[in-house]
C-alpha positions as CSV (number, residue, x, y, z in Angstrom):
1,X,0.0,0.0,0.0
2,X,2.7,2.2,0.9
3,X,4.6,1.5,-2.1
4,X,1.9,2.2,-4.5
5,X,0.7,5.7,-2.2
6,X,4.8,6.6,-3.4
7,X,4.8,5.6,-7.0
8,X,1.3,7.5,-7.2
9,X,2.6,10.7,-6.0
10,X,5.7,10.5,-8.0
11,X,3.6,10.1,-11.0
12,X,1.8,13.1,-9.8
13,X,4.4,15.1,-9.7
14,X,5.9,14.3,-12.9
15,X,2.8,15.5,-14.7
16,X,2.4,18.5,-13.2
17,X,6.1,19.1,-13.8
18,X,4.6,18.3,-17.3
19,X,1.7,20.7,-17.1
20,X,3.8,23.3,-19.2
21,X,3.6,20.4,-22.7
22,X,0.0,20.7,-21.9
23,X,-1.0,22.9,-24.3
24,X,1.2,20.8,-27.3
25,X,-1.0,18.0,-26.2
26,X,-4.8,19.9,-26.1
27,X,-6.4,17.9,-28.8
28,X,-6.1,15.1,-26.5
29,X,-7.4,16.7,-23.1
30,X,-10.1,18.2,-25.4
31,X,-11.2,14.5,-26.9
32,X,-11.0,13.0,-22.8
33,X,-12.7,16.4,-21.9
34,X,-15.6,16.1,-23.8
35,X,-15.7,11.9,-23.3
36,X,-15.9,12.6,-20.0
37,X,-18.3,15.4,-19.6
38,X,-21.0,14.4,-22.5
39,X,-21.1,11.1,-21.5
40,X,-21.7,11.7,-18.4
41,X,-24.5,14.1,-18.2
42,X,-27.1,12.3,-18.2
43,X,-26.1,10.0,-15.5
44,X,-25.3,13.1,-13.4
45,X,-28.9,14.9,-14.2
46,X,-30.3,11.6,-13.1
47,X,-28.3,10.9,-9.6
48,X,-28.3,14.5,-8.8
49,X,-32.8,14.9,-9.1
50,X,-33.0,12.0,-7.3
51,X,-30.4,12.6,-4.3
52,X,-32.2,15.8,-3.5
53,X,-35.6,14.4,-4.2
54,X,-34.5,11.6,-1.8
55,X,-33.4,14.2,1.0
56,X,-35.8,16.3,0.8
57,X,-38.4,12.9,1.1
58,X,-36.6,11.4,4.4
59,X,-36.1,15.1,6.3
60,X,-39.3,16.4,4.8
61,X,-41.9,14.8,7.1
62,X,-39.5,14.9,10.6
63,X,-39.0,19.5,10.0
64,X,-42.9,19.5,9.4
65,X,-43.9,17.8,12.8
66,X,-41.4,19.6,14.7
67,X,-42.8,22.9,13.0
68,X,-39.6,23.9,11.2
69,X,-40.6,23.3,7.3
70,X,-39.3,26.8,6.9
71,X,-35.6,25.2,7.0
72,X,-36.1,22.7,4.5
73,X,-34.8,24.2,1.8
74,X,-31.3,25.4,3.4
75,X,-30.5,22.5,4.6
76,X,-31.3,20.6,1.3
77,X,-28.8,23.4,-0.7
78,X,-26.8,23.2,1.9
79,X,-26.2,19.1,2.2
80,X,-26.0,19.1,-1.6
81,X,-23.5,21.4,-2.7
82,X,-21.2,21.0,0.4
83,X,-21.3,16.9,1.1
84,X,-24.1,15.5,-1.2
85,X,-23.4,16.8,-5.1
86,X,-19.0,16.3,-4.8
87,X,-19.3,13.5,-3.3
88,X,-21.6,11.1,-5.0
89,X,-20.6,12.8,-8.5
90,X,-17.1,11.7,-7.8
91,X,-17.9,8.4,-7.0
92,X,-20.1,8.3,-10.0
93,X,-17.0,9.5,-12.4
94,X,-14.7,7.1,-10.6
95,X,-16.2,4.2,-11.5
96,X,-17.2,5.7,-15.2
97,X,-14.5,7.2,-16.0
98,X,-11.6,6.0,-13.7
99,X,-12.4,2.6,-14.6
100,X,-11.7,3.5,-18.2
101,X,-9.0,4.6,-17.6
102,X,-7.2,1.9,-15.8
103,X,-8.3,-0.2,-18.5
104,X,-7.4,1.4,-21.4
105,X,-3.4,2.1,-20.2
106,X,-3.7,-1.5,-18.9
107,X,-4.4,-2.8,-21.9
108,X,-1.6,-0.6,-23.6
109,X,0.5,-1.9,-20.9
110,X,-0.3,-5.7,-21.7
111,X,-0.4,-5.8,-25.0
112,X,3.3,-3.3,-24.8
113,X,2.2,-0.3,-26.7
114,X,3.8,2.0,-23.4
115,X,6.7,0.0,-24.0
116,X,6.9,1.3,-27.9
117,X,6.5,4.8,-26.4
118,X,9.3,4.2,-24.3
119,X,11.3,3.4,-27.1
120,X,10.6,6.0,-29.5
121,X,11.5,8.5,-26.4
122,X,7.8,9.0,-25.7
123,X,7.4,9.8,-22.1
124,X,4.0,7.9,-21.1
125,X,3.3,10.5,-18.3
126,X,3.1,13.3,-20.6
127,X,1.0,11.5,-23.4
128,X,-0.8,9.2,-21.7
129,X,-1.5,10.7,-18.3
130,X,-1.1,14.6,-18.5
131,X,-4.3,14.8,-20.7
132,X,-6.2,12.4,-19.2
133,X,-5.5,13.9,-15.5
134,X,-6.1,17.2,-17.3
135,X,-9.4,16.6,-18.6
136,X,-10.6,14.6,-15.3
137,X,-9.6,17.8,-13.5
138,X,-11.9,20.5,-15.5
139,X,-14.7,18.3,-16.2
140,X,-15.8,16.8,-13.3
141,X,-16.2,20.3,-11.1
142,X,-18.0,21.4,-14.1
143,X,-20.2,18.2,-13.5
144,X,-20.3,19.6,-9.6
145,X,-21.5,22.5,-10.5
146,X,-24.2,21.6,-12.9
147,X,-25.5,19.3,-10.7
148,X,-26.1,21.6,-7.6
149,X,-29.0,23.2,-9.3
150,X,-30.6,19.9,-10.3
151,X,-30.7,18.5,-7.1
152,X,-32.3,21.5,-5.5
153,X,-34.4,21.2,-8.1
154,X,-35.3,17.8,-7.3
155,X,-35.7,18.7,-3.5
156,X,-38.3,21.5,-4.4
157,X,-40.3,18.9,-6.6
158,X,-40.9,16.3,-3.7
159,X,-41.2,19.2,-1.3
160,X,-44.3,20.7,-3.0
161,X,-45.8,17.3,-4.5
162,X,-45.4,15.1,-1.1
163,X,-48.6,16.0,1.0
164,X,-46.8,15.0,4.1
165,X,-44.4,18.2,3.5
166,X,-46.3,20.4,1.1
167,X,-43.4,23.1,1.0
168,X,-44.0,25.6,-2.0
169,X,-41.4,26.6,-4.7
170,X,-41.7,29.9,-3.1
171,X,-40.5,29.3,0.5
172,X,-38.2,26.5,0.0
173,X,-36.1,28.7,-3.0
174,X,-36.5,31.6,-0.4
175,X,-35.0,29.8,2.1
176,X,-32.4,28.4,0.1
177,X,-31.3,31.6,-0.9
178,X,-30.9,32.7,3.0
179,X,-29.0,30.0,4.0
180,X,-26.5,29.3,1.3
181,X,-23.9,31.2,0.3
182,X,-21.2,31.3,-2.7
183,X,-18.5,29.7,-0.4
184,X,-20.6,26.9,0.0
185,X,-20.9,26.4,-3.7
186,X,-17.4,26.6,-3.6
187,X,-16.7,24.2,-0.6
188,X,-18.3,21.8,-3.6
189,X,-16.0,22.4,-6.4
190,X,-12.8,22.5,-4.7
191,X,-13.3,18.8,-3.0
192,X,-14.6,17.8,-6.4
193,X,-11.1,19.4,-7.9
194,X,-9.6,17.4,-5.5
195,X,-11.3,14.5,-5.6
196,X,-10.7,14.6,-9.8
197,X,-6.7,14.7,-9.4
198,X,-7.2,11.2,-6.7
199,X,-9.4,9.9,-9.3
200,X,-6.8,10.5,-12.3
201,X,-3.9,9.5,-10.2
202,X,-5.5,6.3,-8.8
203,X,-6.8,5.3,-12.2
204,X,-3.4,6.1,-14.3
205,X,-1.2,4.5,-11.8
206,X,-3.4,1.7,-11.6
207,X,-3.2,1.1,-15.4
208,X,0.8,1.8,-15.9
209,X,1.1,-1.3,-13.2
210,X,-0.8,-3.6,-15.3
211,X,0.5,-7.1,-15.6
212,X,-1.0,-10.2,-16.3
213,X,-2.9,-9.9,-18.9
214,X,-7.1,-9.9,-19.9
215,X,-6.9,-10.9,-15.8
216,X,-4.5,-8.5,-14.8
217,X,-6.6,-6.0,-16.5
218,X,-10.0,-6.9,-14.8
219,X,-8.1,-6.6,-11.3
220,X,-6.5,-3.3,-12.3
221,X,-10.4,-1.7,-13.3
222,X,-11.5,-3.5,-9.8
223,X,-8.6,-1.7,-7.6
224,X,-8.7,1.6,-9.6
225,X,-12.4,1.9,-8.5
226,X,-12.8,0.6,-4.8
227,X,-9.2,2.8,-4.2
228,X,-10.6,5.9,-5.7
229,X,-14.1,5.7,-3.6
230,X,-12.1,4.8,-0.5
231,X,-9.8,7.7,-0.9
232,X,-12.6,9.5,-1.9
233,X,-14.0,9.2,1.1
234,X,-11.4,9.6,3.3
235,X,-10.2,13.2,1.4
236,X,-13.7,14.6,2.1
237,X,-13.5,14.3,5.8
238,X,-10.2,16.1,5.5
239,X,-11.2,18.7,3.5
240,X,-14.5,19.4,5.5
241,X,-12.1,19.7,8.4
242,X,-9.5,22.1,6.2
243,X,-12.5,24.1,4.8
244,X,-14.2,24.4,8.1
245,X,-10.9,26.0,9.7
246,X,-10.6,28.3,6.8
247,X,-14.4,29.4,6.9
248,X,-13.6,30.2,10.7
């Protein structure tokens, strides 16, 4: 574990020692930008309605018998955009995207196409995983940040149409403007930022490390994803704790 956590932050710092090649190597980051971001949409319309249609449904019902349905609406922008939206986006994009990933340069790895870089003086970082890392890093806050909206969206939808909550558009968008603020919309995108450069780095490394083959490959996709959501998981509750000292 501690061997891979090394070779994954020496990659790291290779390609951002790379980032000034970046721009020789755009057409790439623009094809793994737009992969990334188009294909995704959908999915991340569809999590993000139902994760604040599903909030608003389980704390709905408990604010309105303790008389305090006038909150319901900034604590639903609030939960998303902070913990909710970064989180579950990124765990959505790791096992889309980063999973692709590891496969691809896994299979490039079995079947020695990294090695034929190597020898024409191709440096894999730079063509492989500087774009890719690149592209990961400017679409997935964009994905943040298109989501937010939808989710509150969603929330407003079961808050009027559920008759045990029967919140209007009115109050709860009302509300929702009162409570949350820009930083907390940007509490969201930097932990998705974050959470995108784990992602890349996980999901790269993951690949480059291949061996075995078709086998090897299926276990690289497998640990590219359960590492990512793990560290995922375990960034957020340090960046909450970074962000919250900041705020103070």
């Amino acid at each position: 574990m501690f061997r891979n956590i090394g070779e994954i932050m020496i990659m790291f710092v290779q390609t951002v020692r790379a980032l000034p090649l970046a721009w020789r190597h755009r057409r790439k980051v623009a094809v793994q930008f737009f992969e990334i971001g188009n294909s995704s949409l959908l999915m991340v319309c569809i999590l993000a309605l139902f994760i604040g249609g599903v909030v608003a449904l389980q704390t709905g019902p408990v604010l309105v018998e303790r008389g305090l349905s006038y909150v319901l609406g900034g604590m639903i922008g609030l939960s998303v955009c902070k913990e909710l939206a970064p989180v579950m986006m990124s765990i959505l994009i790791a096992g889309r995207v980063g999973s692709a990933m590891s496969a691809e340069l896994g299979s490039m790895r079995v079947y020695q196409e990294i090695d034929a870089l190597e020898t024409m003086n191709i440096n894999p970082i730079t063509y492989l995983v500087l774009p890719r890392l690149l592209a990961i890093a400017i679409a997935l806050p964009m994905l943040v940040l298109f989501s937010i909206p939808v989710a509150w969206m969603g929330g407003a939808v079961v808050a009027m149409a559920n008759h045990a909550i029967s919140v209007d558009f009115g109050s709860f968008f009302s509300d929702l403007r009162d409570v949350v603020e820009t930083k907390d919309i940007w509490n969201g995108i930097i932990k998705s930022f974050v959470f995108a450069l784990a992602i890349g780095s996980i999901s790269c490394h993951q690949g480059l490390i291949t061996l075995g083959g078709p086998r090897g490959i299926g276990r690289s996709v497998t640990k590219a994803v359960v590492n990512s959501i793990v560290v995922i998981l375990v960034l957020d509750y340090f960046l909450t704790r970074f962000l919250l000292m900041v705020q103070q």
